[in-house]
C-alpha positions as CSV (number, residue, x, y, z in Angstrom):
1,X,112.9,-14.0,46.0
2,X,115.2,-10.7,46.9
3,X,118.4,-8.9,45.7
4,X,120.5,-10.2,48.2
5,X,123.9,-7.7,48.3
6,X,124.9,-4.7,46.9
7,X,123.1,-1.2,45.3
8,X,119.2,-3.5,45.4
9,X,119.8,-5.2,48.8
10,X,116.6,-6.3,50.1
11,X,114.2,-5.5,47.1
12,X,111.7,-8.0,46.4
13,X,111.6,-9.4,43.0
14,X,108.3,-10.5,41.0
15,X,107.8,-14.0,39.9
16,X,107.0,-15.0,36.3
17,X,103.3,-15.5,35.7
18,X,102.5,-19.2,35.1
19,X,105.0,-22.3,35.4
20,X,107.5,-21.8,32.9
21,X,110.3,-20.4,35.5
22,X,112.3,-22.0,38.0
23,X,113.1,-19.4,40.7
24,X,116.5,-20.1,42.6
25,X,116.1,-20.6,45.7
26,X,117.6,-17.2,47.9
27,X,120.4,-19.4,49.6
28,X,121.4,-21.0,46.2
29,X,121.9,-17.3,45.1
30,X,123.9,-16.6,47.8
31,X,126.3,-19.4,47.4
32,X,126.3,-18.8,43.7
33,X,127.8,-15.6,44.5
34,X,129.6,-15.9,47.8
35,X,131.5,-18.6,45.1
36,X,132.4,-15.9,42.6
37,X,132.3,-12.6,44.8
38,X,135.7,-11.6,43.3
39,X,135.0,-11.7,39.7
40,X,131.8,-9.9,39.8
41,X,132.9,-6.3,40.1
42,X,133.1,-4.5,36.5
43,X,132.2,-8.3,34.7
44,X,130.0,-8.9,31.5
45,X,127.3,-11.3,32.2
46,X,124.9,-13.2,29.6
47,X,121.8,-14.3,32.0
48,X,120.2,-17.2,29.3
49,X,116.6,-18.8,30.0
50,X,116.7,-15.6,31.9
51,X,113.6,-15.9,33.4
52,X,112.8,-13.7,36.4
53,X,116.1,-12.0,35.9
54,X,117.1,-12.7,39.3
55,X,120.7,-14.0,38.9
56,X,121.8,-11.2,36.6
57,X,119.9,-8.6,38.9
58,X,122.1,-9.9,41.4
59,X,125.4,-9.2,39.6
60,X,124.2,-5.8,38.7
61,X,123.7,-4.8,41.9
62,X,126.9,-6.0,43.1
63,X,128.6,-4.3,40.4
64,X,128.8,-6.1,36.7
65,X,129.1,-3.7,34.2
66,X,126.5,-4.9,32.2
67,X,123.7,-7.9,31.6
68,X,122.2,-9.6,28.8
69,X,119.3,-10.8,29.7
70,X,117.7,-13.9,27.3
71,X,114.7,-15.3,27.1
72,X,111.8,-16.6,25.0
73,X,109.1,-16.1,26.6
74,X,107.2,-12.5,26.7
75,X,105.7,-12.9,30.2
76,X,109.6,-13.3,31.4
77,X,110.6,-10.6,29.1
78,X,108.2,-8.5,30.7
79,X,108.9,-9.8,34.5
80,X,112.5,-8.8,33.8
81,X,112.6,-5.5,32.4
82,X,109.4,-4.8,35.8
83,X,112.3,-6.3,38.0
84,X,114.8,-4.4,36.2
85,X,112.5,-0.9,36.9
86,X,112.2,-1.7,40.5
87,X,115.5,-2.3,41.3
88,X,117.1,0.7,39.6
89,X,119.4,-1.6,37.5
90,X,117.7,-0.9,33.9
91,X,121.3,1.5,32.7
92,X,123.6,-1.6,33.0
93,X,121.3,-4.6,30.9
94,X,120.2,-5.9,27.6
95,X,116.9,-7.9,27.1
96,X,116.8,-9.7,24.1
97,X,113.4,-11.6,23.8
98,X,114.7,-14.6,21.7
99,X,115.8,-17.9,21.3
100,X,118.5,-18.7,23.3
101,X,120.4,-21.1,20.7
102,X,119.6,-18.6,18.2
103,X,121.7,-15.8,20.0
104,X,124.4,-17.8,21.1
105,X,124.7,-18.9,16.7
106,X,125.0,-15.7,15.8
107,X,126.3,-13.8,18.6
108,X,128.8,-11.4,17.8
109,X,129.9,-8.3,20.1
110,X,131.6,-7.7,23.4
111,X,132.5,-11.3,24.9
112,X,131.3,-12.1,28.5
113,X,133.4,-13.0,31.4
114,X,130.7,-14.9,32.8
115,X,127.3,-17.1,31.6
116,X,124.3,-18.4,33.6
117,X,122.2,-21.1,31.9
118,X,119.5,-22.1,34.1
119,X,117.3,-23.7,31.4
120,X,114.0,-25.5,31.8
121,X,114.5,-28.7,33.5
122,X,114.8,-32.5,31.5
123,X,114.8,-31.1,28.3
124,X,118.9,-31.5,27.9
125,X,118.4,-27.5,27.0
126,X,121.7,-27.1,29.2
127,X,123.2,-29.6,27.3
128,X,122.6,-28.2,23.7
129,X,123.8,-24.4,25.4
130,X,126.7,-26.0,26.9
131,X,128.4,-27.5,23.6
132,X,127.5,-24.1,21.7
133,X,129.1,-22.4,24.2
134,X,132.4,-24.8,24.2
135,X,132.1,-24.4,20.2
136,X,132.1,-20.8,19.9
137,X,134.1,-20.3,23.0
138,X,136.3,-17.7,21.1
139,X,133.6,-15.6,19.6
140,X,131.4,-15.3,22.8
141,X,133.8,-15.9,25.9
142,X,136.5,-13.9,26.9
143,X,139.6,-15.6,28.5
144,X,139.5,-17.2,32.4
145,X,135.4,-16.7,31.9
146,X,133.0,-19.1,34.0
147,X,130.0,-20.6,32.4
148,X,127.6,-21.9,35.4
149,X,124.8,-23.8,34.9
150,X,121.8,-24.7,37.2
151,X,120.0,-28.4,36.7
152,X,118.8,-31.0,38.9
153,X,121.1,-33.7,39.6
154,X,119.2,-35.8,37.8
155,X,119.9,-34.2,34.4
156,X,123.8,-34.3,34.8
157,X,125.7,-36.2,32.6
158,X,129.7,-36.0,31.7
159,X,130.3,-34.3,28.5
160,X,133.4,-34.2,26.0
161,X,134.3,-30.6,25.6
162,X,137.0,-28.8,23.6
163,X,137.6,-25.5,25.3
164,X,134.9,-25.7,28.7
165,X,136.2,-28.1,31.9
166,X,134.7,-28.2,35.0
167,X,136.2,-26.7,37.6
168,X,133.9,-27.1,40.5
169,X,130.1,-28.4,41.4
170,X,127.8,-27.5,44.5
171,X,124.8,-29.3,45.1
172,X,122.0,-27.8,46.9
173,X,119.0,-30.4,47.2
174,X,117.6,-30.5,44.3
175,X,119.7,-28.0,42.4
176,X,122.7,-28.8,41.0
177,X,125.4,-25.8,40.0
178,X,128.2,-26.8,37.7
179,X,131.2,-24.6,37.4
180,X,132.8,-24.8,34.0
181,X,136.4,-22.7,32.9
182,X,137.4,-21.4,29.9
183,X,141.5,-20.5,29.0
Protein backbone atom coordinates (compact mmCIF):
# COMPACT_ATOMS: atom_id res chain seq x y z
CA UNK A 1 0.00 0.00 0.00
CA UNK A 2 1.69 3.41 -1.50
CA UNK A 3 0.80 7.03 -2.38
CA UNK A 4 0.58 6.55 -5.83
CA UNK A 5 0.85 10.33 -7.64
CA UNK A 6 1.50 13.54 -6.74
CA UNK A 7 3.62 15.50 -3.60
CA UNK A 8 3.87 11.55 -1.53
CA UNK A 9 4.56 9.45 -4.66
CA UNK A 10 5.98 6.35 -3.69
CA UNK A 11 5.68 6.54 0.24
CA UNK A 12 4.68 3.48 1.84
CA UNK A 13 1.66 3.57 3.98
CA UNK A 14 1.15 1.47 7.39
CA UNK A 15 -1.70 -0.90 7.72
CA UNK A 16 -4.20 -0.79 10.55
CA UNK A 17 -3.30 -3.18 13.39
CA UNK A 18 -5.80 -6.10 13.52
CA UNK A 19 -8.76 -6.93 10.90
CA UNK A 20 -11.07 -4.22 11.14
CA UNK A 21 -9.72 -2.43 7.71
CA UNK A 22 -10.08 -3.26 4.24
CA UNK A 23 -7.03 -1.85 2.38
CA UNK A 24 -7.79 -0.99 -1.41
CA UNK A 25 -5.92 -2.72 -3.43
CA UNK A 26 -3.00 -0.12 -5.25
CA UNK A 27 -4.61 -0.65 -8.76
CA UNK A 28 -8.20 0.00 -7.44
CA UNK A 29 -6.61 3.33 -6.17
CA UNK A 30 -5.34 4.06 -9.31
CA UNK A 31 -8.46 3.70 -11.27
CA UNK A 32 -10.40 5.40 -8.52
CA UNK A 33 -8.35 8.35 -9.36
CA UNK A 34 -7.36 8.04 -13.01
CA UNK A 35 -11.58 8.21 -13.00
CA UNK A 36 -11.71 11.60 -11.21
CA UNK A 37 -8.15 13.09 -11.96
CA UNK A 38 -9.83 16.37 -13.03
CA UNK A 39 -11.81 17.13 -10.08
CA UNK A 40 -9.22 16.46 -7.53
CA UNK A 41 -7.14 19.65 -7.67
CA UNK A 42 -8.25 22.27 -4.95
CA UNK A 43 -11.49 19.70 -3.93
CA UNK A 44 -12.89 19.07 -0.29
CA UNK A 45 -12.96 15.44 0.48
CA UNK A 46 -14.78 13.61 3.52
CA UNK A 47 -12.74 10.08 3.69
CA UNK A 48 -15.64 8.00 6.07
CA UNK A 49 -14.70 4.42 7.67
CA UNK A 50 -11.42 6.11 6.98
CA UNK A 51 -9.46 3.51 7.93
CA UNK A 52 -5.69 3.56 6.86
CA UNK A 53 -6.38 6.97 5.35
CA UNK A 54 -5.12 5.78 2.15
CA UNK A 55 -7.75 7.18 -0.30
CA UNK A 56 -7.86 10.66 1.21
CA UNK A 57 -3.90 10.59 1.40
CA UNK A 58 -4.11 10.03 -2.11
CA UNK A 59 -6.17 13.17 -2.93
CA UNK A 60 -3.96 15.30 -0.68
CA UNK A 61 -1.09 14.57 -2.43
CA UNK A 62 -2.52 15.20 -5.66
CA UNK A 63 -3.76 18.35 -4.57
CA UNK A 64 -7.38 18.51 -2.56
CA UNK A 65 -7.47 21.24 -0.38
CA UNK A 66 -8.33 19.56 2.50
CA UNK A 67 -9.51 15.99 4.13
CA UNK A 68 -11.77 14.86 6.71
CA UNK A 69 -10.78 11.90 7.74
CA UNK A 70 -13.56 9.56 9.90
CA UNK A 71 -13.37 6.82 11.76
CA UNK A 72 -14.31 4.91 14.93
CA UNK A 73 -11.81 3.10 15.75
CA UNK A 74 -8.57 4.51 17.67
CA UNK A 75 -6.04 2.04 16.23
CA UNK A 76 -7.21 3.64 12.62
CA UNK A 77 -7.26 7.03 14.17
CA UNK A 78 -3.94 6.54 15.16
CA UNK A 79 -2.64 4.70 11.68
CA UNK A 80 -3.98 7.82 9.96
CA UNK A 81 -2.74 10.69 11.64
CA UNK A 82 1.23 8.13 11.54
CA UNK A 83 0.35 8.01 7.69
CA UNK A 84 -0.54 11.51 7.71
CA UNK A 85 3.18 12.40 9.57
CA UNK A 86 4.98 10.37 7.08
CA UNK A 87 3.64 11.58 4.08
CA UNK A 88 3.95 15.35 4.87
CA UNK A 89 0.12 15.82 4.24
CA UNK A 90 -0.87 16.58 8.11
CA UNK A 91 -1.63 20.90 7.08
CA UNK A 92 -4.46 19.87 4.59
CA UNK A 93 -6.73 17.09 6.98
CA UNK A 94 -9.16 16.75 9.72
CA UNK A 95 -9.38 13.49 11.94
CA UNK A 96 -12.39 13.19 13.65
CA UNK A 97 -12.40 9.91 15.70
CA UNK A 98 -16.26 9.33 15.71
CA UNK A 99 -19.14 7.71 14.57
CA UNK A 100 -19.65 8.04 11.09
CA UNK A 101 -23.60 8.36 11.12
CA UNK A 102 -23.15 10.56 13.91
CA UNK A 103 -21.12 13.19 11.91
CA UNK A 104 -22.85 12.95 8.83
CA UNK A 105 -26.49 13.94 11.50
CA UNK A 106 -25.05 16.78 12.61
CA UNK A 107 -22.55 17.93 10.16
CA UNK A 108 -22.61 21.43 9.58
CA UNK A 109 -19.54 23.42 7.92
CA UNK A 110 -17.85 23.77 4.54
CA UNK A 111 -19.66 21.15 2.08
CA UNK A 112 -17.45 18.63 0.22
CA UNK A 113 -17.09 18.21 -3.40
CA UNK A 114 -16.46 14.71 -2.99
CA UNK A 115 -17.12 11.54 -0.29
CA UNK A 116 -15.49 8.10 0.05
CA UNK A 117 -17.45 5.45 2.03
CA UNK A 118 -15.57 2.35 2.08
CA UNK A 119 -17.39 0.90 5.13
CA UNK A 120 -16.90 -2.57 6.65
CA UNK A 121 -18.21 -5.18 4.49
CA UNK A 122 -22.06 -6.99 4.75
CA UNK A 123 -23.18 -4.83 7.35
CA UNK A 124 -25.40 -2.51 4.78
CA UNK A 125 -23.10 0.36 6.61
CA UNK A 126 -22.87 1.81 2.91
CA UNK A 127 -26.34 1.63 2.65
CA UNK A 128 -27.37 3.58 5.97
CA UNK A 129 -24.28 6.41 4.73
CA UNK A 130 -25.63 6.43 1.38
CA UNK A 131 -29.36 7.56 2.23
CA UNK A 132 -27.97 10.12 4.97
CA UNK A 133 -26.04 11.42 2.43
CA UNK A 134 -28.97 11.65 -0.31
CA UNK A 135 -31.06 13.22 2.77
CA UNK A 136 -28.87 15.86 3.77
CA UNK A 137 -27.47 16.36 0.44
CA UNK A 138 -27.85 20.27 0.78
CA UNK A 139 -26.21 20.64 4.15
CA UNK A 140 -23.20 18.39 3.46
CA UNK A 141 -22.62 18.31 -0.49
CA UNK A 142 -21.83 21.00 -2.59
CA UNK A 143 -23.31 21.11 -6.15
CA UNK A 144 -21.93 18.45 -9.14
CA UNK A 145 -20.14 16.53 -5.99
CA UNK A 146 -19.45 12.67 -6.32
CA UNK A 147 -20.10 10.39 -3.45
CA UNK A 148 -18.09 6.98 -4.25
CA UNK A 149 -18.46 4.03 -2.40
CA UNK A 150 -16.35 0.81 -2.24
CA UNK A 151 -18.37 -2.77 -1.44
CA UNK A 152 -18.25 -6.09 -2.79
CA UNK A 153 -20.50 -6.97 -5.43
CA UNK A 154 -22.20 -8.93 -3.28
CA UNK A 155 -23.55 -6.16 -1.01
CA UNK A 156 -25.09 -4.08 -3.96
CA UNK A 157 -28.47 -3.45 -4.21
CA UNK A 158 -30.55 -0.60 -6.19
CA UNK A 159 -31.70 2.08 -4.05
CA UNK A 160 -34.49 4.90 -4.37
CA UNK A 161 -32.79 8.16 -3.84
CA UNK A 162 -33.93 11.78 -3.85
CA UNK A 163 -30.94 13.97 -4.79
CA UNK A 164 -27.85 11.01 -5.32
CA UNK A 165 -28.02 8.93 -9.01
CA UNK A 166 -25.47 6.81 -10.20
CA UNK A 167 -23.58 7.84 -12.77
CA UNK A 168 -21.01 5.19 -13.26
CA UNK A 169 -19.77 1.62 -11.61
CA UNK A 170 -16.24 -0.23 -12.01
CA UNK A 171 -15.77 -3.47 -10.86
CA UNK A 172 -12.46 -4.75 -9.85
CA UNK A 173 -12.77 -8.55 -8.65
CA UNK A 174 -14.05 -8.36 -5.62
CA UNK A 175 -14.44 -4.68 -5.20
CA UNK A 176 -17.12 -2.96 -6.45
CA UNK A 177 -16.89 1.15 -6.83
CA UNK A 178 -20.13 2.99 -7.40
CA UNK A 179 -20.16 6.49 -8.72
CA UNK A 180 -23.09 8.50 -7.43
CA UNK A 181 -23.94 12.53 -8.66
CA UNK A 182 -25.34 15.15 -6.94
CA UNK A 183 -27.06 18.59 -8.87
Amino acid sequence: MRVISGKAKGRRLKKAPGGDTRPMMDRVKENLFNLIADSVFESRWLDLFAGTGQVGIEALSRGAARVVFVDNSRQAIQTIRANLTHTQLSQGADIIQGDAFTYLKRFSGERFDLVFVAPPQYLDLWLRSLKLLDERSSAILLPGATVVVQIDPKEYAPQELETLAIYDQRRYGNTQLIFYGCD
